[in-house]
C-alpha positions in Angstrom: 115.8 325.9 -147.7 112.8 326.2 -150.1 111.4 323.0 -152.1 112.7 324.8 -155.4 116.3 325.5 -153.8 116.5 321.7 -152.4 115.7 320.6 -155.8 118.2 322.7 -157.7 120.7 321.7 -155.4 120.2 318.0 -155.9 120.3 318.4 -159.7 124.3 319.5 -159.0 124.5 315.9 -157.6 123.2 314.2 -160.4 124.7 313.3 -163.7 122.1 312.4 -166.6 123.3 310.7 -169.7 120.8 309.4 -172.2 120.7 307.4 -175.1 118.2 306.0 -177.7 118.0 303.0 -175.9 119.0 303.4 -172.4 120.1 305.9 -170.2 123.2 306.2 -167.3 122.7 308.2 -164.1 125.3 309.1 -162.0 124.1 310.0 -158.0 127.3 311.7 -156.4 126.6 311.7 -152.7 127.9 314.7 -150.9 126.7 313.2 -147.2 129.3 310.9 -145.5 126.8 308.6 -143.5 124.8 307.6 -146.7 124.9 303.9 -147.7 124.8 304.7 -151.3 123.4 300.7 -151.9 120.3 301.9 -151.0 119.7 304.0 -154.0 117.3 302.3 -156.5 115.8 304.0 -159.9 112.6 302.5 -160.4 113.0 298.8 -159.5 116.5 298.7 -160.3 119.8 298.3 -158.1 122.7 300.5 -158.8 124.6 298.8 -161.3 128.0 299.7 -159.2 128.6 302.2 -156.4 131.6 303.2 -154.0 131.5 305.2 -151.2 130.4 308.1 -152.5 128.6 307.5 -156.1 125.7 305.3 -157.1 125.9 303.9 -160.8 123.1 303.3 -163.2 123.3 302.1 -166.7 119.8 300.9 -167.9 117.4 300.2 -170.7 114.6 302.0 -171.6 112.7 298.5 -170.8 113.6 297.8 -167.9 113.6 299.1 -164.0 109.7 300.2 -164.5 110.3 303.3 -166.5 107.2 305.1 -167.7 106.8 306.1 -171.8 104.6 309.2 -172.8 104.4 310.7 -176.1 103.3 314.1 -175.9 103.0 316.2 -179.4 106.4 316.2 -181.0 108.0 314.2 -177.7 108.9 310.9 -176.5 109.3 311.2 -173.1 111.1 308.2 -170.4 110.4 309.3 -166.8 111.3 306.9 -163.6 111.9 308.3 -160.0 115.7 308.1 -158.6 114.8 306.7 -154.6 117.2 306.6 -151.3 115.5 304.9 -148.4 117.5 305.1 -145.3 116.7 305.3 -141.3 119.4 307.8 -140.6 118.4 311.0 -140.0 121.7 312.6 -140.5 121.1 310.7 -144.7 117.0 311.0 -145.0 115.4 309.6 -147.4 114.1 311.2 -150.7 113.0 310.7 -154.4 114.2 312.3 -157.1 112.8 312.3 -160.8 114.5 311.1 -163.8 113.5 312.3 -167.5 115.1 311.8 -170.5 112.5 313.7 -173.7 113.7 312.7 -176.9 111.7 314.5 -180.5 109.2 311.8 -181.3 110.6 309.8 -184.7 108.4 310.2 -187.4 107.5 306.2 -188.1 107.1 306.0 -184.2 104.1 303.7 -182.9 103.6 301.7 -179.5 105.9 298.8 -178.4 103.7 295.8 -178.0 105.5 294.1 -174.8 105.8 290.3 -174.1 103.8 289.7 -170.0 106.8 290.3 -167.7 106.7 286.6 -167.2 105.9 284.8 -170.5 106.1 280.5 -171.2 108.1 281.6 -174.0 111.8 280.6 -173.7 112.0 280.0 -170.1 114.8 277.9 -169.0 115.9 275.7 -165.8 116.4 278.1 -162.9 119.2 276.8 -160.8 119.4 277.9 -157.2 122.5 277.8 -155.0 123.4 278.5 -151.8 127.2 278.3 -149.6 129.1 279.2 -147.0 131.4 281.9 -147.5 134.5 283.9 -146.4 134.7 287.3 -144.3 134.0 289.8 -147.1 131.8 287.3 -149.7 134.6 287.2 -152.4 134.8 283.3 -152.3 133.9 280.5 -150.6 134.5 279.5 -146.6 138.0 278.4 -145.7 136.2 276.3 -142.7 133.0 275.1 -141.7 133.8 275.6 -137.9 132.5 278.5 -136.3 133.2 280.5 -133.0 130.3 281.0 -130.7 128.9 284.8 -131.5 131.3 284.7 -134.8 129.5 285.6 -137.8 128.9 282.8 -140.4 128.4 284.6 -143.8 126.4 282.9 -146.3 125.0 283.4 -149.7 122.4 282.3 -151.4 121.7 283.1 -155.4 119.4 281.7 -158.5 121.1 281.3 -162.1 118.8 283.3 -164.3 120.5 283.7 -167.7 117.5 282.9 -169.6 115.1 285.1 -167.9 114.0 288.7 -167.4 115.5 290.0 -163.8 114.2 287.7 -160.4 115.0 289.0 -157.2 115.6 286.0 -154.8 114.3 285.9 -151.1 114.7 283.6 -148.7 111.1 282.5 -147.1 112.5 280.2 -144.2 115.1 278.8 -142.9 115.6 276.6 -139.9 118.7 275.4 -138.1 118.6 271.7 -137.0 121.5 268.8 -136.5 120.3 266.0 -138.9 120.7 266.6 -143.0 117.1 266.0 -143.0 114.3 267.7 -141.3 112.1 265.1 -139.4 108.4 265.7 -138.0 109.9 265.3 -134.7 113.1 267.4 -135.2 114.5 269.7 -133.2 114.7 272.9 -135.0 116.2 276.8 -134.3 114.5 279.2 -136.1 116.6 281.6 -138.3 114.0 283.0 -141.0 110.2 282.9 -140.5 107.0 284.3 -141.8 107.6 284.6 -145.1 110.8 286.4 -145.0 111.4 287.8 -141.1 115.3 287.0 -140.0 113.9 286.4 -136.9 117.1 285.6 -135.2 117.7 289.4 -135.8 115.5 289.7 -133.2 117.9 288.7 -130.5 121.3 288.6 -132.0 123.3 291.0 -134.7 122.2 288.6 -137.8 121.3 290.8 -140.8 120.9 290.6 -144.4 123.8 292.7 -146.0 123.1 295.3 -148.9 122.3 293.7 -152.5 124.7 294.0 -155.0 122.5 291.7 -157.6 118.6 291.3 -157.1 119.9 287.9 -157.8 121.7 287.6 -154.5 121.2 287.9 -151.0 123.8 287.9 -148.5 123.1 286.8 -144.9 125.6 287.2 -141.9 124.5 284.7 -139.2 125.3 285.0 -135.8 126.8 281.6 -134.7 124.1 280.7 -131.7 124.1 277.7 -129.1 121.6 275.8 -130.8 123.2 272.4 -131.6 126.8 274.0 -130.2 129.9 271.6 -131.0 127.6 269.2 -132.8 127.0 269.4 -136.5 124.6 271.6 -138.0 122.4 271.5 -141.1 120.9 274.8 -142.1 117.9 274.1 -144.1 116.3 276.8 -146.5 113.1 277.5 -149.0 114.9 279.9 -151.5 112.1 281.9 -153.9 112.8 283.9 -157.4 110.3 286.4 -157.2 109.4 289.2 -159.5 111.1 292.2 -157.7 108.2 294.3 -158.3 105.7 292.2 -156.2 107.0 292.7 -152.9 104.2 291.9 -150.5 103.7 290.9 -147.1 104.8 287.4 -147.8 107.4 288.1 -150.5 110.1 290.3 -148.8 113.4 290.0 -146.9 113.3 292.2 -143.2 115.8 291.8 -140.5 115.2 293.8 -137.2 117.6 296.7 -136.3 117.6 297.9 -132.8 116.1 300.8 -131.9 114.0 301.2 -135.4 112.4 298.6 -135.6 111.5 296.2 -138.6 113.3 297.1 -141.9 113.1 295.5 -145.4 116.2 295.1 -147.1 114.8 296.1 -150.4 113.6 299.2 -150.2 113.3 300.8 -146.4 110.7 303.6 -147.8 108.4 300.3 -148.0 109.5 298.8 -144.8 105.6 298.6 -143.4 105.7 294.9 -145.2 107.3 294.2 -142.6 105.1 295.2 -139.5 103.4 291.3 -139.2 107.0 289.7 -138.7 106.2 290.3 -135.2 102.5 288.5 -135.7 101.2 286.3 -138.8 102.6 287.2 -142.3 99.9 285.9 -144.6 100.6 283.0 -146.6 99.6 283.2 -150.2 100.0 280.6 -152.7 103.4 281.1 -154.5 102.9 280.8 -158.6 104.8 279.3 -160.3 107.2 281.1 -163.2 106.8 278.1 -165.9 102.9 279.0 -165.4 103.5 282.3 -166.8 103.0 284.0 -163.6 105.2 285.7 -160.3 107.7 283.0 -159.3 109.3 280.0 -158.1 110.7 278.2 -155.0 113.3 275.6 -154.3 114.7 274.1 -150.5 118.5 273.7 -150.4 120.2 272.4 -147.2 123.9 274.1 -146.3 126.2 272.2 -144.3 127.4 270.5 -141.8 129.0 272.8 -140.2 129.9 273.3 -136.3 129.8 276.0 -133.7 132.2 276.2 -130.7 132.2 277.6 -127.5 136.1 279.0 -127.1 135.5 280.0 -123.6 134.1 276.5 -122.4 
């Protein structure tokens, strides 16, 4: 199929609606093994999808879109993206225009920093056990040996332009408070890496909020029928900064490294298995990228049915 043919034909799948303001595109995916989560226009996460459509409904100002006025034309341009490693659903971009006749009193926006001082209220982070599907909290704290322990982790951000929240560490251990001499198993490390992913079927599950991350543990040995503190640094992070040391990856058997966010970028990702550079985080209130806090979730206890 020719480039012009391919593109015609993914026009048919897209629905373009746009206002004065803002703009709704509907992606209606044809291809059965696609995760339609992993659609994104600009920086933006579908606003709702189901198995086979992915649902934006944006502003103008936000999700990165690009403004050009041309002659008699405003123009809004942005790029529709699916990362995915299936090769039955590749990945591919798709652009986005809406062109509107340029008003007669039209002149530039002048646009706050993406981060002012101005207005910037107490960011409260939370994190919690939860049930089977993430609809409400845990029922128990007890977990089967190789179960998984589904857990959620979000930052309250009413008062602020969107934050996308990672978590940079987390270490398992069985006292409430971490010790220099504690015993510790390693779930996330190096700025982001679900390490345990390594050896077990832990894995971030798809965003529904960049405000959100889901994790679903694999119950492991460490600490097994004893109580267990899970101690985390949670970060709100500007979701276009994405760097080596600000990303979520979890490692998928027989690909490899993957971030969560966006696979097209999943070469952040390559120095989980080494050194992730640490760079100083800045701090929101100062105007700049973004902010951390530690939580501890627990206790909670793993069993071994078959002992």
């Amino acid at each position: 199929m020719t480039e012009t043919k391919k593109m015609d034909a993914m026009k048919m799948n897209m629905k373009l609606d746009c206002g004065p303001d803002s703009v709704t595109v509907v992606w209606t995916e044809g291809r059965s093994q696609a995760d339609l989560s992993l659609f994104r226009l600009g920086s933006c996460f579908p606003t709702s999808f189901s198995a086979t459509q992915a649902v934006f409904r944006v502003d103008f100002n936000d999700c990165n879109f690009r403004r050009l006025v041309t002659g008699d034309y405003l123009m809004y341009s942005n790029d529709l993206t699916y990362g995915s490693s299936d090769s039955k659903s590749p990945s591919f971009t798709h652009p986005v225009v809406c062109a509107f006749a340029r008003p007669k009193d039209w002149y530039p926006m002048i646009y706050d920093p993406v981060f002012s001082t101005v207005g910037v209220g107490h960011l409260v982070f939370h994190i919690a056990l939860m049930n089977d599907d993430f609809s409400g909290p845990a029922e128990s704290t007890t977990f089967a040996l190789g179960s998984f322990i589904p857990i959620m982790a979000s930052v309250s951000q009413k008062t602020h332009q969107p934050l996308l929240l990672l978590l940079e560490e987390c270490v398992a251990a069985t006292t409430p408070e971490l010790q220099p001499d504690s015993l510790v198993y390693p779930i996330i490390a190096n700025k982001g890496c679900l390490v345990d992913s390594r050896m077990s079927g832990s894995k971030f599950e798809p965003r529904q909020k960049s405000s959100e991350l889901k994790l679903s543990l694999q119950a492991f040995r460490f600490g097994l029928g004893q109580e267990v503190f899970i101690h985390c640094k949670l970060v709100a992070w500007d979701p276009n900064g994405l760097d080596r040391t600000k990303k979520a990856c979890y490692y998928v058997k027989e690909h490899g490294w993957e971030l969560l966010d966006n696979y097209a970028y999943s070469t952040l990702c390559d120095c989980c298995d080494s050194d992730c550079k640490s760079r100083r985080t800045r701090s929101i209130e100062s105007g700049t990228h973004g902010v951390s806090q530690k939580a501890v979730l627990g206790p909670l206890i793993i069993t071994d049915e078959t002992a």
